[in-house]
Structures are given as structure tokens and as C-alpha cells.
N, CA and C atoms as an extended XYZ file, in Angstrom:
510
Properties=species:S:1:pos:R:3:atomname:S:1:resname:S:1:resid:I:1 pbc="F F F"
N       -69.180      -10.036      -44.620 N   UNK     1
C       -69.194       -9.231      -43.405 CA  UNK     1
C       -67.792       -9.245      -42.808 C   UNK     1
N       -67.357       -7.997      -42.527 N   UNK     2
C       -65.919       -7.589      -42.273 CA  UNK     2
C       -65.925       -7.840      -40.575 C   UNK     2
N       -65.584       -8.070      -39.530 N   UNK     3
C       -65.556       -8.519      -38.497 CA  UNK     3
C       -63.926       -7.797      -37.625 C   UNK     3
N       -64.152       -7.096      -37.097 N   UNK     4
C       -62.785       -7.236      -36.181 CA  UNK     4
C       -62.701       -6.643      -34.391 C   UNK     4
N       -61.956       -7.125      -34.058 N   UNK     5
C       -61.680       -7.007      -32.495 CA  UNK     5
C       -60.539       -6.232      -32.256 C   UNK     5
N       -60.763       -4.917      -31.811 N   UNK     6
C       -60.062       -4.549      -30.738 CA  UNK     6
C       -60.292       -4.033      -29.401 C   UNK     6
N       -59.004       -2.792      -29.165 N   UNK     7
C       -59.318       -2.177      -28.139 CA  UNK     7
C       -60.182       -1.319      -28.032 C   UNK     7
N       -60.761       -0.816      -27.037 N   UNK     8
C       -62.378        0.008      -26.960 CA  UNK     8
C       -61.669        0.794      -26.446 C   UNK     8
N       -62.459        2.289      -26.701 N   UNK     9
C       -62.014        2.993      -26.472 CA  UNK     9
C       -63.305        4.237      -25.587 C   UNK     9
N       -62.765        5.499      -25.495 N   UNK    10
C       -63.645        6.038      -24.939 CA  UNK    10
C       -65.408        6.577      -26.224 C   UNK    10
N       -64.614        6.690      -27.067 N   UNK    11
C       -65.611        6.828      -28.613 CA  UNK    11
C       -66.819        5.938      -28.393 C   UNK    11
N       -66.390        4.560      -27.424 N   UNK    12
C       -67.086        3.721      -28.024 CA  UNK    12
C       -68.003        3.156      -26.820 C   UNK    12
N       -68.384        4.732      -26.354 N   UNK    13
C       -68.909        4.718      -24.631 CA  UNK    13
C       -70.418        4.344      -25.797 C   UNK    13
N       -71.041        5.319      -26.210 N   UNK    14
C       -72.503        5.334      -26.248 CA  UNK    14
C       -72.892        4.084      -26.757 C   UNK    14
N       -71.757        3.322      -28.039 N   UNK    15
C       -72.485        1.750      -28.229 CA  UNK    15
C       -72.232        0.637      -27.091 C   UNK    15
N       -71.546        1.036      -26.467 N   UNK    16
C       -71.162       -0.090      -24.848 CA  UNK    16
C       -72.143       -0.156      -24.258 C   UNK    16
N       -72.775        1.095      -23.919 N   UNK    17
C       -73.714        1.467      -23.313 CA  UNK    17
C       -75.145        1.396      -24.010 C   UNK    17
N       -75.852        1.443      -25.050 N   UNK    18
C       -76.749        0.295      -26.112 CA  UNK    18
C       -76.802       -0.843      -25.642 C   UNK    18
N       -75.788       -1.443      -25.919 N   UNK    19
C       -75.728       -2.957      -25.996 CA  UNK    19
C       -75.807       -3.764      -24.763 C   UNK    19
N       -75.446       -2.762      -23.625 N   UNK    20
C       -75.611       -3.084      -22.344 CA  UNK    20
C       -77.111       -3.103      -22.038 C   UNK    20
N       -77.519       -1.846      -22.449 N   UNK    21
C       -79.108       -2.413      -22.197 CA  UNK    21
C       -80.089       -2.976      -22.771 C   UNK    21
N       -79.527       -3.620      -24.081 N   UNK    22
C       -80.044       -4.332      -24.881 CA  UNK    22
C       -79.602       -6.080      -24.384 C   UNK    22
N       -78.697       -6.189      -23.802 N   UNK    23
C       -77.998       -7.374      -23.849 CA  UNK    23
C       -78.313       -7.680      -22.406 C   UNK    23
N       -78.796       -6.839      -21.445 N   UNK    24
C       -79.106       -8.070      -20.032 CA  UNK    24
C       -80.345       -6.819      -19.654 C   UNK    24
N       -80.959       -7.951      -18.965 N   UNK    25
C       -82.319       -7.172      -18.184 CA  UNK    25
C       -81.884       -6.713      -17.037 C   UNK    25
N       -80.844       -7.066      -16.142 N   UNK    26
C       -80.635       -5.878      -14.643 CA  UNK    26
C       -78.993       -5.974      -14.693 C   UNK    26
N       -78.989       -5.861      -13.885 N   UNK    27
C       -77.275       -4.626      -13.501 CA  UNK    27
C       -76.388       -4.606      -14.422 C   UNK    27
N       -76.668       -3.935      -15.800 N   UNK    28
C       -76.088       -3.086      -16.601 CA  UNK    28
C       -75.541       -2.054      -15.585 C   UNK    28
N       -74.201       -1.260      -16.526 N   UNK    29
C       -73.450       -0.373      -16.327 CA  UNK    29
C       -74.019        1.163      -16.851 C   UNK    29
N       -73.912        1.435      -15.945 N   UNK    30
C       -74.051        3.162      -16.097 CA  UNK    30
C       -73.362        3.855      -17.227 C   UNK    30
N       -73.309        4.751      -17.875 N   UNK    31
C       -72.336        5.447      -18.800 CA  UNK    31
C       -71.505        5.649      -17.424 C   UNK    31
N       -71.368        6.154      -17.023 N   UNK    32
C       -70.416        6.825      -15.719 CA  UNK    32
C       -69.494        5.477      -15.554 C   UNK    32
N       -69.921        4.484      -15.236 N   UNK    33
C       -69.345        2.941      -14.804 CA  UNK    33
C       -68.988        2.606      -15.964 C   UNK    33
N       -69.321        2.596      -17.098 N   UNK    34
C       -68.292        2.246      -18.302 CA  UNK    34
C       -67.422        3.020      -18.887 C   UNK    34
N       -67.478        4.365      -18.212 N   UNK    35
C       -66.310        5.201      -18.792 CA  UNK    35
C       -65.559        5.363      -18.279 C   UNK    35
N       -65.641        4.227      -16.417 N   UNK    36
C       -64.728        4.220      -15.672 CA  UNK    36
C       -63.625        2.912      -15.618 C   UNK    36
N       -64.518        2.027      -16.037 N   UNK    37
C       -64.266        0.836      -16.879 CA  UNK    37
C       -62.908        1.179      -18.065 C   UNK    37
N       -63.380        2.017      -18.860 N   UNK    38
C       -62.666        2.289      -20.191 CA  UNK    38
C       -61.132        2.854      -19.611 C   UNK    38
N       -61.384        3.636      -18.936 N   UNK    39
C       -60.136        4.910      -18.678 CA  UNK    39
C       -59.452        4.435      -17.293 C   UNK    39
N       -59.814        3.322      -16.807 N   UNK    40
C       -58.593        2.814      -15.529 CA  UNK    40
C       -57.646        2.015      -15.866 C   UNK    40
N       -56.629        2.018      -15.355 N   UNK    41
C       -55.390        1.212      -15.696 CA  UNK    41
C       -55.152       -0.012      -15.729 C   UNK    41
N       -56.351       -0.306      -14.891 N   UNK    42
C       -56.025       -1.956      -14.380 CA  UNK    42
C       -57.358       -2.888      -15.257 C   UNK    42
N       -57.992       -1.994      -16.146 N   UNK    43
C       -58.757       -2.700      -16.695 CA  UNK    43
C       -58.564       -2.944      -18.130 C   UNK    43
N       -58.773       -3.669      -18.900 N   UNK    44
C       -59.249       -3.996      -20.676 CA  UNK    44
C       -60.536       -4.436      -20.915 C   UNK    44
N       -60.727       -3.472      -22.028 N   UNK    45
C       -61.882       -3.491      -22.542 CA  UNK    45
C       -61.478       -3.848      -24.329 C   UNK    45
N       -61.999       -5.639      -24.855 N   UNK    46
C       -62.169       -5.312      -26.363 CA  UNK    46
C       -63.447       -5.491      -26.722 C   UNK    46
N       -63.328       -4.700      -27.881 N   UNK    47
C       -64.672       -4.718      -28.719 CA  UNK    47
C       -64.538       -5.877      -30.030 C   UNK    47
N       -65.730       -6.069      -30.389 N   UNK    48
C       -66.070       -6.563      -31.651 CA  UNK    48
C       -66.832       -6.086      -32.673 C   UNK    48
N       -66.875       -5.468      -33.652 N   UNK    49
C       -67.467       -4.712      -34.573 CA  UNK    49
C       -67.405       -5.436      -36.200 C   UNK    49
N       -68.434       -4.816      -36.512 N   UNK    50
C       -68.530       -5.086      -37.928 CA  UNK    50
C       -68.617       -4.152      -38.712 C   UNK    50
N       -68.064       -3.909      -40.071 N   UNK    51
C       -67.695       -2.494      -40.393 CA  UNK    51
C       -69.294       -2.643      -41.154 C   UNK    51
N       -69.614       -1.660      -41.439 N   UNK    52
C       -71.255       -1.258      -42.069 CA  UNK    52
C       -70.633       -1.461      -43.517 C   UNK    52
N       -72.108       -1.844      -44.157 N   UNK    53
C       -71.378       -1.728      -45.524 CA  UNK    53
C       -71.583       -0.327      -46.417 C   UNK    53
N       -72.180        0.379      -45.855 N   UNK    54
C       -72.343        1.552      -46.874 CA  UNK    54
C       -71.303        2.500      -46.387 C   UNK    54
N       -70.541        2.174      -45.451 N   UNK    55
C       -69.264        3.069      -45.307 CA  UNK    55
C       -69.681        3.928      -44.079 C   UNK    55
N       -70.082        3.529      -43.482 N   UNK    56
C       -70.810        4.437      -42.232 CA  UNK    56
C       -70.262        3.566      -40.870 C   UNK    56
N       -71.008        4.198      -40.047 N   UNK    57
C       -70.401        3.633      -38.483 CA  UNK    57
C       -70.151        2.205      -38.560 C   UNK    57
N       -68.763        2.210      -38.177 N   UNK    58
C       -69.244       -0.076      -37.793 CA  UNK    58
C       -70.111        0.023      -36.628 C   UNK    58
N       -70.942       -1.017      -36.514 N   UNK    59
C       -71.652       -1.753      -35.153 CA  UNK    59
C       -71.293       -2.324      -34.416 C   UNK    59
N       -71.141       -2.437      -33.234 N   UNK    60
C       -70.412       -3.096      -32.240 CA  UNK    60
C       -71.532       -4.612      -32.110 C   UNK    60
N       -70.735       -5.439      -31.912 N   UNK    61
C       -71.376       -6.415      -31.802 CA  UNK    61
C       -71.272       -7.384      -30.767 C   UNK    61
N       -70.512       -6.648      -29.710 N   UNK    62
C       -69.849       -7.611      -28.631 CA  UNK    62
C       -69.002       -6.567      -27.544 C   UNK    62
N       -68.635       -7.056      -26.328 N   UNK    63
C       -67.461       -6.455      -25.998 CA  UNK    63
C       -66.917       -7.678      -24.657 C   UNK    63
N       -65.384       -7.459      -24.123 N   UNK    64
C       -65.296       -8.191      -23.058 CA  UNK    64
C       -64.540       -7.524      -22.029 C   UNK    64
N       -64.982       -6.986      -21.091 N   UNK    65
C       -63.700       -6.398      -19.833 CA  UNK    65
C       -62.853       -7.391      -19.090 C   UNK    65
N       -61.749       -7.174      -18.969 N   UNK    66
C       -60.585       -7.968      -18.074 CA  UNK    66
C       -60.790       -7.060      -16.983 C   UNK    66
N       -60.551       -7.287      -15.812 N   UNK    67
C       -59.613       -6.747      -14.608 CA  UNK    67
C       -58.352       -7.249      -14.013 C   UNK    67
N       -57.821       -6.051      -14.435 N   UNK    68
C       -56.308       -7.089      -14.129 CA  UNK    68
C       -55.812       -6.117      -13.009 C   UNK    68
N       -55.232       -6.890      -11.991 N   UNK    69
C       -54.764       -6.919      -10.678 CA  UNK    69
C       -53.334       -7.315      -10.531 C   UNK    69
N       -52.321       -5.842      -10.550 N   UNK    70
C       -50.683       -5.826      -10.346 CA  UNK    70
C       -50.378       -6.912       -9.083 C   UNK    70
N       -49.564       -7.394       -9.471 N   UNK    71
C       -49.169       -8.806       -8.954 CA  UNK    71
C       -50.239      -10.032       -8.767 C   UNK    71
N       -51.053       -9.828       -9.441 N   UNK    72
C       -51.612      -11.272       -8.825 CA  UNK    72
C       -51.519      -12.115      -10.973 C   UNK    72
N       -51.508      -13.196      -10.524 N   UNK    73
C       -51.756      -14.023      -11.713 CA  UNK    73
C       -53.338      -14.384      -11.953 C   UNK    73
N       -54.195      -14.156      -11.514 N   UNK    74
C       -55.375      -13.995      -11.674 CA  UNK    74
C       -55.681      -12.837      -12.174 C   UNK    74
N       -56.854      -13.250      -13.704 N   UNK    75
C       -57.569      -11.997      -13.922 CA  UNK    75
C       -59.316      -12.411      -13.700 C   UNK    75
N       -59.927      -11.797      -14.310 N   UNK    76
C       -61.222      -11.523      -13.851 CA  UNK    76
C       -61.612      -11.045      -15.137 C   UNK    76
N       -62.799      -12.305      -15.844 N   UNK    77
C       -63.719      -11.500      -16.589 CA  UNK    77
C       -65.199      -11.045      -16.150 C   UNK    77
N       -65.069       -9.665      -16.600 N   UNK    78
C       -65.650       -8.569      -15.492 CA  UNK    78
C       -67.195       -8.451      -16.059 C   UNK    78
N       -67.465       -8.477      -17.594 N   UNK    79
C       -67.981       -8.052      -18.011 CA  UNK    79
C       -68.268       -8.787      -19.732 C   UNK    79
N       -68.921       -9.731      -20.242 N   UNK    80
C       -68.736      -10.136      -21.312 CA  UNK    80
C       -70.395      -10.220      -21.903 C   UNK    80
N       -70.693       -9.364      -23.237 N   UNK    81
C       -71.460       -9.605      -24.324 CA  UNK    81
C       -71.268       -9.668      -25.122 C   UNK    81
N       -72.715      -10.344      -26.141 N   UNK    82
C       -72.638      -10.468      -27.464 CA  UNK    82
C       -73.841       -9.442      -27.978 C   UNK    82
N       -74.135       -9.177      -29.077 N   UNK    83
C       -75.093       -8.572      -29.311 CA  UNK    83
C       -76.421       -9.229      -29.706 C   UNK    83
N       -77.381       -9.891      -29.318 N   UNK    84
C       -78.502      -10.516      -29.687 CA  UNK    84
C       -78.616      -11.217      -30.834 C   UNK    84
N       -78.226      -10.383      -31.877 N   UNK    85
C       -78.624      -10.904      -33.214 CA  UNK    85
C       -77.381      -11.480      -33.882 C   UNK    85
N       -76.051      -11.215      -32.682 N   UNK    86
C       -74.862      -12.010      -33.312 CA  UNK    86
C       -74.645      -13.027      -32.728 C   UNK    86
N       -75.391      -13.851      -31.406 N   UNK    87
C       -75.673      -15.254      -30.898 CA  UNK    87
C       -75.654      -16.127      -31.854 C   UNK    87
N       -74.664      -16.950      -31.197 N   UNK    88
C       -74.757      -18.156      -32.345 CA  UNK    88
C       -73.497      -18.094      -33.648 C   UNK    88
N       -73.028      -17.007      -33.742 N   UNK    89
C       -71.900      -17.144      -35.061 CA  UNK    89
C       -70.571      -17.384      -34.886 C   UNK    89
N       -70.348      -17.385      -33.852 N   UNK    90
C       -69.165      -18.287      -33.429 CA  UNK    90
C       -68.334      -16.457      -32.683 C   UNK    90
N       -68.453      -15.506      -32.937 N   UNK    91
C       -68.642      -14.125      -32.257 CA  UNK    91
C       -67.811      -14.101      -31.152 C   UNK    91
N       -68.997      -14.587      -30.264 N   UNK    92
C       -68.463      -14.879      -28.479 CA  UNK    92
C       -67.511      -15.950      -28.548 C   UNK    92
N       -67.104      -16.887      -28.678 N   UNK    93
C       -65.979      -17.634      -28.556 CA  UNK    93
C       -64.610      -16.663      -29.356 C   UNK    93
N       -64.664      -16.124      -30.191 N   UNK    94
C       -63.483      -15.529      -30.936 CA  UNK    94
C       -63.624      -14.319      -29.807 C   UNK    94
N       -64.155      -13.386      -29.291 N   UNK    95
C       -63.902      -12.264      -28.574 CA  UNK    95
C       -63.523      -13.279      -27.209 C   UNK    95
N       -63.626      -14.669      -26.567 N   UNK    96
C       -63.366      -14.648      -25.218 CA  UNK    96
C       -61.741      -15.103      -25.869 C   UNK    96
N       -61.432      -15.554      -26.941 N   UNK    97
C       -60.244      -16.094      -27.359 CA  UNK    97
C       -59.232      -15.295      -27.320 C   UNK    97
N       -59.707      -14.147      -27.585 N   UNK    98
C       -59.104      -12.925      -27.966 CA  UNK    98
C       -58.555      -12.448      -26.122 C   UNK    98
N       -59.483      -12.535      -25.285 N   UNK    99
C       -59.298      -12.051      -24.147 CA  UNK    99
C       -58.871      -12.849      -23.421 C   UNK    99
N       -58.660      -13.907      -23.378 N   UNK   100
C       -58.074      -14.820      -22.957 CA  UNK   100
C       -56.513      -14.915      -23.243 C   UNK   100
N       -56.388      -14.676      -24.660 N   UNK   101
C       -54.859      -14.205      -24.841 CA  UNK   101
C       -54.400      -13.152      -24.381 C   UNK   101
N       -55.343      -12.302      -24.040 N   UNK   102
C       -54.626      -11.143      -23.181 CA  UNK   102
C       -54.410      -11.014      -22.020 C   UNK   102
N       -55.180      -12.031      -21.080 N   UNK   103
C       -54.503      -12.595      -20.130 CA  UNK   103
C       -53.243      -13.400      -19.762 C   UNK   103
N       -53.552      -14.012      -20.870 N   UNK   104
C       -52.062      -15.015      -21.101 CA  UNK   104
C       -50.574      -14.096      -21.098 C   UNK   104
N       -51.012      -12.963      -21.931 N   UNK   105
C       -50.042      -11.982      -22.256 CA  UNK   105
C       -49.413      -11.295      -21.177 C   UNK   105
N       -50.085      -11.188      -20.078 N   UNK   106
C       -50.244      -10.248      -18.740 CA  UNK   106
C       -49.545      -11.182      -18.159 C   UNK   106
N       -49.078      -12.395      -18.314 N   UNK   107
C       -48.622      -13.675      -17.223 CA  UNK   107
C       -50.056      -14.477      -16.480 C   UNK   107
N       -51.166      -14.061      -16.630 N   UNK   108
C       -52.522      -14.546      -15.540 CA  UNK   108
C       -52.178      -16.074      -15.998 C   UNK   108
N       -52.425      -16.686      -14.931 N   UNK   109
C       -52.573      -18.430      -14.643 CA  UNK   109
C       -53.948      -18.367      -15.194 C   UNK   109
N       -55.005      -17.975      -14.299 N   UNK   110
C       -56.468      -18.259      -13.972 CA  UNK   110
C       -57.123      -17.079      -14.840 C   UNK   110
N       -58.542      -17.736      -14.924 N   UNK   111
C       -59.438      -16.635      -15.391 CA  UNK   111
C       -60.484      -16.807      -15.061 C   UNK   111
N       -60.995      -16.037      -14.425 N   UNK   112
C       -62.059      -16.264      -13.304 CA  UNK   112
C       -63.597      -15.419      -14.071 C   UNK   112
N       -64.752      -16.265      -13.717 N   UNK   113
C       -65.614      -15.137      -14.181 CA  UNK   113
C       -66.702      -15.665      -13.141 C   UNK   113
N       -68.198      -14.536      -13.177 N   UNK   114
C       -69.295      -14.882      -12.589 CA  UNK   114
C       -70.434      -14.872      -13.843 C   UNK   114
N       -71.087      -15.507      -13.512 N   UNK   115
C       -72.440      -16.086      -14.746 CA  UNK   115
C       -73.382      -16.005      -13.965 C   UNK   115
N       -74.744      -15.617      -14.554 N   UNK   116
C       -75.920      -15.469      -14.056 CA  UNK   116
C       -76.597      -17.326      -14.498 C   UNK   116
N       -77.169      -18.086      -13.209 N   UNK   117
C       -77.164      -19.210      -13.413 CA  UNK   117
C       -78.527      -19.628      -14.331 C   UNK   117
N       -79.106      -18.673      -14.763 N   UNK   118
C       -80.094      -18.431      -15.152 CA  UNK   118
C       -80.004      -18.490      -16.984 C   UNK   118
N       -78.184      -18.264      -17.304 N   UNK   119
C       -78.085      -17.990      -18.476 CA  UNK   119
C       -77.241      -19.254      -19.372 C   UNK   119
N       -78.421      -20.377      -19.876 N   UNK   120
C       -77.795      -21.112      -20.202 CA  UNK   120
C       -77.353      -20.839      -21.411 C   UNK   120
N       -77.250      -20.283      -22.409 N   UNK   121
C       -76.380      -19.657      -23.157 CA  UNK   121
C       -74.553      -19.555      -23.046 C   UNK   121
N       -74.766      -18.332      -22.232 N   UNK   122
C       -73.082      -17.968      -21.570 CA  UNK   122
C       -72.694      -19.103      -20.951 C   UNK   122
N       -73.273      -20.149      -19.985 N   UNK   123
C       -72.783      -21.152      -19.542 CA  UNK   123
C       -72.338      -22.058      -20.430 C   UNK   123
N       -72.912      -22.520      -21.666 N   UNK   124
C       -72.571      -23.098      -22.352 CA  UNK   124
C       -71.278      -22.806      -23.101 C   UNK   124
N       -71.184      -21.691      -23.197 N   UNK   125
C       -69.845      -21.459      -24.265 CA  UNK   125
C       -69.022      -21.368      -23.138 C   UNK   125
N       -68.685      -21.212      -21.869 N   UNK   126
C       -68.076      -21.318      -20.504 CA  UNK   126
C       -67.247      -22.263      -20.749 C   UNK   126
N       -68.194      -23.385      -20.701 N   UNK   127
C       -68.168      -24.757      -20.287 CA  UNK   127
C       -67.028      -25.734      -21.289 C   UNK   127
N       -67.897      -24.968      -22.866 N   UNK   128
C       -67.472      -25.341      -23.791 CA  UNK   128
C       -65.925      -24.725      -24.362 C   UNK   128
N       -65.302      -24.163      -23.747 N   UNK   129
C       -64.181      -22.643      -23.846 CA  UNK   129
C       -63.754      -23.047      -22.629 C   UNK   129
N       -63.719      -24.348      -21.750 N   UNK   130
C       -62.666      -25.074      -20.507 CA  UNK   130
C       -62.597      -24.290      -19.159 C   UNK   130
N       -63.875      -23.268      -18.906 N   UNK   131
C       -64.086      -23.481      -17.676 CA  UNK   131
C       -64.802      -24.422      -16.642 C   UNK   131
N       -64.782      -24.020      -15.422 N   UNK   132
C       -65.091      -24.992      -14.376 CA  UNK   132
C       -66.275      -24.588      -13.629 C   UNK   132
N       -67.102      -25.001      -12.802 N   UNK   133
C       -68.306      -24.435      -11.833 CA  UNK   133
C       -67.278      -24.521      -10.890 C   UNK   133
N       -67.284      -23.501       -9.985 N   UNK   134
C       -66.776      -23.354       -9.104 CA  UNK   134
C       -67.058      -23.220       -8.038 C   UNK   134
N       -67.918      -22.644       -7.610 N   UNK   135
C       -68.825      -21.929       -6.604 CA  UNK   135
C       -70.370      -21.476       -6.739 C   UNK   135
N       -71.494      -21.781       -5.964 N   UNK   136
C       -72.438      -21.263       -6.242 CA  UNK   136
C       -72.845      -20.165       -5.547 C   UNK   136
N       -73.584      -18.962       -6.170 N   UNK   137
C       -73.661      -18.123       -5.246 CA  UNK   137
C       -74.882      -17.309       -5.397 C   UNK   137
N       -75.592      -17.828       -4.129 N   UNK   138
C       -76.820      -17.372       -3.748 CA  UNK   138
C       -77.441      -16.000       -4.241 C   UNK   138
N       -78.347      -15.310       -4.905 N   UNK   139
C       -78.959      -13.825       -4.351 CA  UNK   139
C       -77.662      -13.532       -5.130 C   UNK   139
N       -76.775      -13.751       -6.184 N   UNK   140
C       -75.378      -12.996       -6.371 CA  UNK   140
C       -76.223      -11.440       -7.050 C   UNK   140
N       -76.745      -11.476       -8.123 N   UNK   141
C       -77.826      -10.474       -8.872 CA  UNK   141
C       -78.489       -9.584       -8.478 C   UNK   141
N       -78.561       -8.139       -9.048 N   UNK   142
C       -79.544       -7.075       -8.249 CA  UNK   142
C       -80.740       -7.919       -8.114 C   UNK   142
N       -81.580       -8.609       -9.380 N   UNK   143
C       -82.733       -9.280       -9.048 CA  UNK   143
C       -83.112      -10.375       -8.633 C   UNK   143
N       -82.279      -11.089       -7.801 N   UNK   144
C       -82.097      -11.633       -6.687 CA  UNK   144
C       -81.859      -13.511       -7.662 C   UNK   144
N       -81.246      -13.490       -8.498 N   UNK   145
C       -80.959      -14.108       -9.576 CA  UNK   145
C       -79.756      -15.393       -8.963 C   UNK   145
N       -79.224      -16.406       -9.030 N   UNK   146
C       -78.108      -16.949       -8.241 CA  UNK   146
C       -77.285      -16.656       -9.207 C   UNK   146
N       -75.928      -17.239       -9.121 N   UNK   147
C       -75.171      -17.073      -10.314 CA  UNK   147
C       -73.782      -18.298      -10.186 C   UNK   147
N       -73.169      -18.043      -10.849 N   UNK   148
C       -71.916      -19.524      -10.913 CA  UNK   148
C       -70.510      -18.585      -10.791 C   UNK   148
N       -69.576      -19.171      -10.257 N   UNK   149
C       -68.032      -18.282      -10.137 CA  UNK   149
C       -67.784      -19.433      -11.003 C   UNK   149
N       -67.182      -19.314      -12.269 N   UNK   150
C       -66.307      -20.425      -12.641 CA  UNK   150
C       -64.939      -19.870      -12.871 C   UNK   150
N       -64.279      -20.929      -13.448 N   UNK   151
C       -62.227      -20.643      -13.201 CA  UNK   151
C       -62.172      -21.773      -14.845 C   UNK   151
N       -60.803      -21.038      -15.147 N   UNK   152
C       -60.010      -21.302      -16.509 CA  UNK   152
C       -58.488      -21.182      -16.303 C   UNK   152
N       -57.958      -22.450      -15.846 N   UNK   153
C       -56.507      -22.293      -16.103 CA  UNK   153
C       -55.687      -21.917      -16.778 C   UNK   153
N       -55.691      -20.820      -17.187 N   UNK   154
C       -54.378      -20.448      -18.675 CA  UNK   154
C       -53.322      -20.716      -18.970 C   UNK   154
N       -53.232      -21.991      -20.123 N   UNK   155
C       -51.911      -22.260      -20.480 CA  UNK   155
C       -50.648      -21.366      -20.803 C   UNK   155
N       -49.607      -21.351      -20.390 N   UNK   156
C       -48.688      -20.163      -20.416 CA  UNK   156
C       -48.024      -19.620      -21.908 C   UNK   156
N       -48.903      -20.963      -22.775 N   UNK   157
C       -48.104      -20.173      -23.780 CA  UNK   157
C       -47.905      -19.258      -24.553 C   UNK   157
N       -47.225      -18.383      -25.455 N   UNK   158
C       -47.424      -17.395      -25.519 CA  UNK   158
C       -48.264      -16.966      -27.084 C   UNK   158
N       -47.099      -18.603      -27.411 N   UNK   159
C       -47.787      -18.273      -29.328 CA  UNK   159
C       -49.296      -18.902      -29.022 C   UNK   159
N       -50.026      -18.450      -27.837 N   UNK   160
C       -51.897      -19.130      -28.159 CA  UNK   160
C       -52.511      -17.624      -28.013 C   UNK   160
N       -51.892      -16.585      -29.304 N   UNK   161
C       -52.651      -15.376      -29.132 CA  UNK   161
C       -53.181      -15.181      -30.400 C   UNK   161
N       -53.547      -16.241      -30.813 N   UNK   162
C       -54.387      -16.323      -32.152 CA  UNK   162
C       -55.785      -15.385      -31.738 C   UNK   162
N       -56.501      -14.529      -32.727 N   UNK   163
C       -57.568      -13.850      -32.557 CA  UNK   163
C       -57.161      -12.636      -31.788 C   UNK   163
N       -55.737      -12.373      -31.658 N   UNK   164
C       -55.554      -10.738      -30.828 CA  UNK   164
C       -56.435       -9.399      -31.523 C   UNK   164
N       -56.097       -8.744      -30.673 N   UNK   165
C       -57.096       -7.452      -31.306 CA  UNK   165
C       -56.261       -6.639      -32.282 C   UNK   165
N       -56.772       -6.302      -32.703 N   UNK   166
C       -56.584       -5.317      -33.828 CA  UNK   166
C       -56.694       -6.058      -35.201 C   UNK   166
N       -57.013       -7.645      -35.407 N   UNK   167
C       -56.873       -7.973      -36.405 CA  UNK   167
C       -58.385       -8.108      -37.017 C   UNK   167
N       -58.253       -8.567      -38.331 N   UNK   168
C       -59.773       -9.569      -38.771 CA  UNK   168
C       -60.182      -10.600      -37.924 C   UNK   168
N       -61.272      -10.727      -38.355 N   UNK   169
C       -61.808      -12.257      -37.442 CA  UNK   169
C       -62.252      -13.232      -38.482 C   UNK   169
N       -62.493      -13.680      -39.093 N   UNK   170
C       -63.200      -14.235      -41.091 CA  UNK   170
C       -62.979      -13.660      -42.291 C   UNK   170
């Protein structure tokens, strides 16, 4: 299985949008909200795909949004899945690796995200990938769900952009 990460693009609205409502039960993104996502300046969006083997569409199997904010050294992960049936293959750690270097790349110190506290899954690879609990926050969820702010100090260096996009992943 051929595996690679890059940049998402607008092509790659209708599988964003799949996987979004395959991948969480409430406040998924609208097509409208991910194509606003895709096409603003201050955001990144990578994907993870696997090329098909009969030569047909790859499958997306993941994606992660940055928000990045001119002058600040903080970014913001906005938005991070895996695809159900790719839980567990080591997937999500290589796509946050990947985005994480692209913060690094941007100058960001921090990397900030929110987690549904409900999802011990994502917390785990959080936790395990050197973030922090940070904050708890009540009702954060349309379905009235709490959730966790955690933080990731980003080391400044530059050669830690192992897993960038556009390459293989295995």
C-alpha cells in the first residue's frame, strides 16, 4: 500500500467532506466551510491518501488543518482526522508529524489544539506526540460534549521536517 501526504486541494472538497461525516458524529464542516478552509491564506490543509490499486482514484485516508496567524508564533490545529478503518496504523501520528513540521517551518513556537474529552483515541496520540492538558472546557461541543485545549512546544529546528508533504510515507 502506497501511502502519501500532501497538500489538499480544492479537488479534494467531496472526499474531505465524506470523511468528515464519516469520522465524527456532530460539528462536521459544511462543503461551504471546507472550501473555505481550503482557499484562505492563513490556513493549511494536508491530506493523506492511498493510491488505489487498480489505478483509479486514491482514497483519502486522513486530513489535518493548520491555522496560521501573521505574526503570532502560535498555530492552531483546527481540524484533524483519520479515516476509521486507517486507526491504528501509525497514519495519524505521520500526518500530525507532517503538520507539525509545517508549523515549525512557519517559525510557530506552540501548537495548540482542542479535543473532544470524550475521545480517548485522539487524546492518546496527543499525549503520546508531547502535548499537554491545558485547559478544560465545559459545553465546548455542538452536543454539549466537554473538550481539552492542549499545547505542544515546537522545537525550532528546522531539519525535524521528516514526513513533509509531497513525499511517501512506507
Amino acid at each position: 500500500m502506497t501511502v502519501t501526504l500532501r497538500q489538499a486541494s480544492t479537488r479534494d472538497l467531496a472526499s474531505l467532506f465524506r470523511l468528515e461525516q464519516l469520522a465524527f458524529t456532530s460539528d462536521h464542516f459544511s462543503r461551504r466551510q471546507l472550501w473555505h478552509l481550503l482557499n484562505r491564506a492563513h490556513a493549511l490543509t494536508l491530506v493523506v491518501e492511498c493510491a488505489a490499486s487498480d489505478g483509479g482514484e486514491a482514497r483519502l485516508l486522513g486530513y489535518g488543518t493548520l491555522l496560521l496567524r501573521r505574526g503570532s508564533r502560535r498555530v492552531r490545529l483546527y481540524s484533524f482526522c483519520v479515516h476509521p478503518d486507517a486507526r491504528g496504523s501509525g497514519l495519524g501520528r505521520r500526518l500530525l508529524e507532517a503538520l507539525e513540521a509545517e508549523a515549525r517551518s512557519r517559525g510557530a513556537e506552540v501548537l495548540g489544539l482542542e479535543v473532544r474529552a470524550d475521545n480517548r483515541i485522539a487524546l492518546g496520540l496527543y499525549r503520546r506526540m508531547g502535548f499537554r492538558l491545558e485547559r478544560w472546557l465545559d459545553d465546548y461541543y455542538e452536543d454539549g460534549c466537554a473538550g481539552w485545549q492542549m499545547t505542544k512546544p515546537l522545537a525550532p529546528a528546522a531539519e525535524a521536517m521528516a514526513g513533509q508533504a509531497g513525499g511517501p510515507v512506507d
